[in-house]
C-alpha positions as CSV (number, residue, x, y, z in Angstrom):
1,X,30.6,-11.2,30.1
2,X,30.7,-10.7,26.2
3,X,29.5,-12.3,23.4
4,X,31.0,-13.4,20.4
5,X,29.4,-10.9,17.8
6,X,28.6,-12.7,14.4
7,X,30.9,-11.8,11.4
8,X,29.3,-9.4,8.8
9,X,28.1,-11.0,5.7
10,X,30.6,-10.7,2.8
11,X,30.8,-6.9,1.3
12,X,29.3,-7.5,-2.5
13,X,32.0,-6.7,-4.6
14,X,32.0,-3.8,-7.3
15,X,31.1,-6.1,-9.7
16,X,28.1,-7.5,-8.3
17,X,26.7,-4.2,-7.3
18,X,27.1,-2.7,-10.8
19,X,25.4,-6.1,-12.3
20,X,22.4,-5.8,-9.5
21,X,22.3,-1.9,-10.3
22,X,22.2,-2.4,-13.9
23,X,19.6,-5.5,-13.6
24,X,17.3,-2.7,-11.3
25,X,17.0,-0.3,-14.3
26,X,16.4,-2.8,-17.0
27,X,13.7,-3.9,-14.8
28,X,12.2,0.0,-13.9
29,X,12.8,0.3,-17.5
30,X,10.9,-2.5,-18.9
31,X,8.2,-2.3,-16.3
32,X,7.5,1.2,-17.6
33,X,7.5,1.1,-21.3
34,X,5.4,-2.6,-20.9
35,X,2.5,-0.5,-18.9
36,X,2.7,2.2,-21.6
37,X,2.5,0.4,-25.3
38,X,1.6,-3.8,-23.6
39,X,4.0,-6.2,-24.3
40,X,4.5,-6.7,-28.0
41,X,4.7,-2.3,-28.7
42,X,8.0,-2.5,-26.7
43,X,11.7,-3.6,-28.8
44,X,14.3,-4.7,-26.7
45,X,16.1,-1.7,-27.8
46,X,13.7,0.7,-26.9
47,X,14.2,-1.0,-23.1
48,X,17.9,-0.9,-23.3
49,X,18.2,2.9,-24.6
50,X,15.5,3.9,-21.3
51,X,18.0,1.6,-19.2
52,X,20.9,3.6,-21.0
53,X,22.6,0.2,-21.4
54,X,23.5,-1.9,-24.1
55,X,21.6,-3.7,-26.6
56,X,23.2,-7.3,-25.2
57,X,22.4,-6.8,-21.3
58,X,18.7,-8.0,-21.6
59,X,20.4,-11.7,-23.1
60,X,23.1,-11.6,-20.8
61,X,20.7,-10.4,-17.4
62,X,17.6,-12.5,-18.5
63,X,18.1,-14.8,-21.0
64,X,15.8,-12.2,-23.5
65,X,12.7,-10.1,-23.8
66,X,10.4,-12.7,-22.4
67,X,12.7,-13.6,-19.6
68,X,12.6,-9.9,-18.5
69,X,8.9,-9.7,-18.6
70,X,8.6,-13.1,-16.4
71,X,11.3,-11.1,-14.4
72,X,9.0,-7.6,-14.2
73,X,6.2,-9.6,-13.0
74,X,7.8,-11.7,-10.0
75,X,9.2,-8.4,-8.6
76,X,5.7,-7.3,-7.7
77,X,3.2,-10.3,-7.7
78,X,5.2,-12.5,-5.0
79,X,5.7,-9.5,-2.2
80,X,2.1,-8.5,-2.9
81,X,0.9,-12.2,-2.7
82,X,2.8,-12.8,0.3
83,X,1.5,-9.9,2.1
84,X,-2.7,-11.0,1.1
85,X,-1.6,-14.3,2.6
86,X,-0.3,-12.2,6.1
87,X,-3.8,-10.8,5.9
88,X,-5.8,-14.2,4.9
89,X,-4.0,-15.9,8.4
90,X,-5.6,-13.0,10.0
91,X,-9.0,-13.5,9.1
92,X,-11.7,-13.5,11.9
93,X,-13.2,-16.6,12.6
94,X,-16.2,-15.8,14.0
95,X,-18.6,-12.5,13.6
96,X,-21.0,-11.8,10.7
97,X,-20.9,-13.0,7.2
98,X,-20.4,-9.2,6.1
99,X,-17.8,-8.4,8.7
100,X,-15.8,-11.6,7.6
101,X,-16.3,-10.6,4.0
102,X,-15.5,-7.0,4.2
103,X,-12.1,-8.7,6.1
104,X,-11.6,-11.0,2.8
105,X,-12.1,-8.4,0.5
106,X,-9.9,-6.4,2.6
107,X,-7.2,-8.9,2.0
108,X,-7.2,-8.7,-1.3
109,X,-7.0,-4.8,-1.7
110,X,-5.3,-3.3,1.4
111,X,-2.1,-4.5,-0.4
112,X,-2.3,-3.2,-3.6
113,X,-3.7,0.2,-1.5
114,X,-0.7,0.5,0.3
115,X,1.9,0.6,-2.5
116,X,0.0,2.7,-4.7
117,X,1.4,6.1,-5.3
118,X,4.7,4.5,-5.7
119,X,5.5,5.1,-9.1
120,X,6.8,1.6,-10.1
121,X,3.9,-0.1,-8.5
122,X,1.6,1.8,-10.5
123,X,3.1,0.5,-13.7
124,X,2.9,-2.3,-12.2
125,X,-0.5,-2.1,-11.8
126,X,-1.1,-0.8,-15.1
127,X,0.6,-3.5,-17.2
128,X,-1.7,-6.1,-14.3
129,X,-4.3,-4.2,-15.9
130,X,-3.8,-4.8,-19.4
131,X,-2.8,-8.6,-18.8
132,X,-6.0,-9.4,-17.2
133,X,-7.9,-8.1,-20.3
134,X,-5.5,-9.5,-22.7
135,X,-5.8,-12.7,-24.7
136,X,-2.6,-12.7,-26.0
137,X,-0.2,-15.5,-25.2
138,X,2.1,-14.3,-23.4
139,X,-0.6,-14.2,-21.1
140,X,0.6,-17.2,-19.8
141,X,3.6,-16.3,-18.3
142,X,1.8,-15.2,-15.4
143,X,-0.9,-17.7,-14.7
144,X,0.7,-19.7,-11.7
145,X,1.5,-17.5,-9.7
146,X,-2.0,-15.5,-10.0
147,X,-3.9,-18.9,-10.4
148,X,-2.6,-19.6,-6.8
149,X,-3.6,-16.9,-5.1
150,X,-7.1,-17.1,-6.7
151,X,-7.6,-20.2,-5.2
152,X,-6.9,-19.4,-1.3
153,X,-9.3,-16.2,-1.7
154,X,-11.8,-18.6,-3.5
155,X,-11.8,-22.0,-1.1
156,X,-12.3,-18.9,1.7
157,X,-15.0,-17.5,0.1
158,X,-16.7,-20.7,-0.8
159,X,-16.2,-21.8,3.1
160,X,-18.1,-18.5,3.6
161,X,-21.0,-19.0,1.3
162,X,-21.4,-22.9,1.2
163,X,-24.7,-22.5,-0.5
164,X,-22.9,-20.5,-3.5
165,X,-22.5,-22.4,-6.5
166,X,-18.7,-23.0,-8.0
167,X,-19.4,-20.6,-11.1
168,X,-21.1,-17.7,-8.7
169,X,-17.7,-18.1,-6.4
170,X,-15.4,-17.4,-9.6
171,X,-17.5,-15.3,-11.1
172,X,-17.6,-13.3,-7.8
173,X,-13.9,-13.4,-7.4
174,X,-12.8,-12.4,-11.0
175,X,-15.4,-9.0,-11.0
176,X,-13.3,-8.3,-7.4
177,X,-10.1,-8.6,-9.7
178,X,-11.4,-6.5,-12.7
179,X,-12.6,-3.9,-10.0
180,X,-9.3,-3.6,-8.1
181,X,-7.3,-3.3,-11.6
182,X,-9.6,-0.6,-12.7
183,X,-9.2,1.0,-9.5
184,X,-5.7,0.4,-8.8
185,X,-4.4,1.1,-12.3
186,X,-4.6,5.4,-12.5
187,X,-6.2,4.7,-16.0
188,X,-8.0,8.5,-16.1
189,X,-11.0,7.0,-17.3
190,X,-13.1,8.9,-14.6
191,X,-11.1,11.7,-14.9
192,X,-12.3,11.9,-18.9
193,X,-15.7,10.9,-17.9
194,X,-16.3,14.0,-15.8
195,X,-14.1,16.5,-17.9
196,X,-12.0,16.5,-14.6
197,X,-14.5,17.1,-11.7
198,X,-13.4,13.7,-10.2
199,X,-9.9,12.3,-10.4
200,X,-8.4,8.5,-10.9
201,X,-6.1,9.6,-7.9
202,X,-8.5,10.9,-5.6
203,X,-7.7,7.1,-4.2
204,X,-9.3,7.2,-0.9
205,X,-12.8,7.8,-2.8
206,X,-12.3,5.2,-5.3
207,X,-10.7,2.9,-2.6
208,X,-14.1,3.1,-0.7
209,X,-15.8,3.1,-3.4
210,X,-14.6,-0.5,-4.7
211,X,-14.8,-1.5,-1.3
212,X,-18.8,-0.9,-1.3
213,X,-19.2,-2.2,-4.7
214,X,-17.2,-5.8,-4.0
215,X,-19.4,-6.0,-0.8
216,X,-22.7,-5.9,-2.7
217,X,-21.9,-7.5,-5.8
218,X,-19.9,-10.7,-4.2
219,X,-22.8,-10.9,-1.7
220,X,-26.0,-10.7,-4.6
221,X,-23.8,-12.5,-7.4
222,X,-23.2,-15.7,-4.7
223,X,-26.3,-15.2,-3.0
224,X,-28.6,-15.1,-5.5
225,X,-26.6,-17.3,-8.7
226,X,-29.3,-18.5,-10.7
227,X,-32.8,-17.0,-9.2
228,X,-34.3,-13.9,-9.9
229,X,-32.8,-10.5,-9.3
230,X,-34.5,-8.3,-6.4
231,X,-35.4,-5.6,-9.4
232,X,-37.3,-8.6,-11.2
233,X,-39.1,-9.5,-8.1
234,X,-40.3,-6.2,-7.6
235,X,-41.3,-5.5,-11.1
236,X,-43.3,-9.2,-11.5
237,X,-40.6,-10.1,-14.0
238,X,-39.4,-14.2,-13.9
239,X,-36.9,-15.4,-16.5
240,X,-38.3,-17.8,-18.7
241,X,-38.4,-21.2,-18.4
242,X,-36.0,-23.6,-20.0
């Protein structure tokens, strides 16, 4: 007995592969020169020339410069979004408050851990980095879809501290975010910190290293919002009264 075998999808024709070729480049183009000088240092030209394209492709591909850079961003922040949400329907239900927070924080940076080294996700993760610290407008390009995502991790982690209060939980969650960028964006900050006798890309030390420091500060900054550190404690020191 045989089967009818279904039909294989149209072949793209010559045309549409050059255009989706051409729209790859702008994109690996843009994405790199936006990590190296931010947003406003980069001309349209200077992307077109890297793209070896002409000056008119960025209109006629995305409309403009800012319709690029909305364009640079989807490219990475869905996939990785959709993979943290595979992990966040994974969570485990039951077990200790630190194995279920070492699982949520897991969510958050196994993705970004497993593309980096790929030299398009780490400008990715460098222009991330320079957006999150950035207060300039174009800022807001990005919000929804990284607004989103913050609020799964946070209803999560406020389901697993119920006693925390509403600023510790975003406080706690943005410091997890600044962490990851700093970790995740190969900025050679540690690298000129030590003249060289630790490296940015050493990444499974700095992987484990955020992963200890988002364990103990998300635990002491939701745990403890508002009271006394344990170093005041010890030392006899109270915060003055209001």
């Amino acid at each position: 007995m045989t089967f009818p075998t279904p039909e294989d999808p149209p072949a793209r024709s010559k045309r549409e592969a050059n255009r989706a070729e051409l729209r790859t480049r702008l994109l690996d183009a843009a994405e790199e020169l936006f990590a190296d000088r931010g947003y406003f240092g980069v001309g349209v030209r200077d992307i077109t020339d890297s793209a070896h394209t002409r000056l008119a492709s960025v209109s006629e591909q995305f409309g403009g410069k800012e319709g690029l850079f909305q364009a640079v961003l989807a490219r990475r922040i869905r996939p990785l979004n959709e993979d943290r949400r595979v992990h966040l329907a994974a969570l485990p239900t039951r077990g200790s408050r630190a194995k279920r927070l070492r699982a949520l924080i897991d969510a958050f940076i196994e993705p970004m851990r497993a593309r980096a080294g790929d030299p398009g996700w780490d400008n990715y993760f460098r222009l991330i980095a320079q957006l999150s610290n950035s207060g300039n407008p174009i800022g807001r390009l990005i919000v929804d879809d990284f607004n989103a995502i913050a609020t799964d991790f946070m209803t999560i982690m406020s389901a697993l501290f119920p006693e925390a209060t509403e600023v510790a939980i975003h406080d706690a969650y943005l410091h997890l975010v600044a962490a990851a960028m700093h970790t995740y964006s190969n900025n050679l900050r540690l690298d000129s910190l030590t003249q060289g006798r630790m490296h940015a890309r050493d990444m499974d030390e700095r992987h484990n290293a955020l992963v200890r420091f988002a364990e103990g500060g998300i635990t002491t900054t939701v745990t403890r919002s508002g009271s006394d550190s344990p170093l005041q404690r010890r030392e006899g020191v109270t915060q003055p009264k209001a």
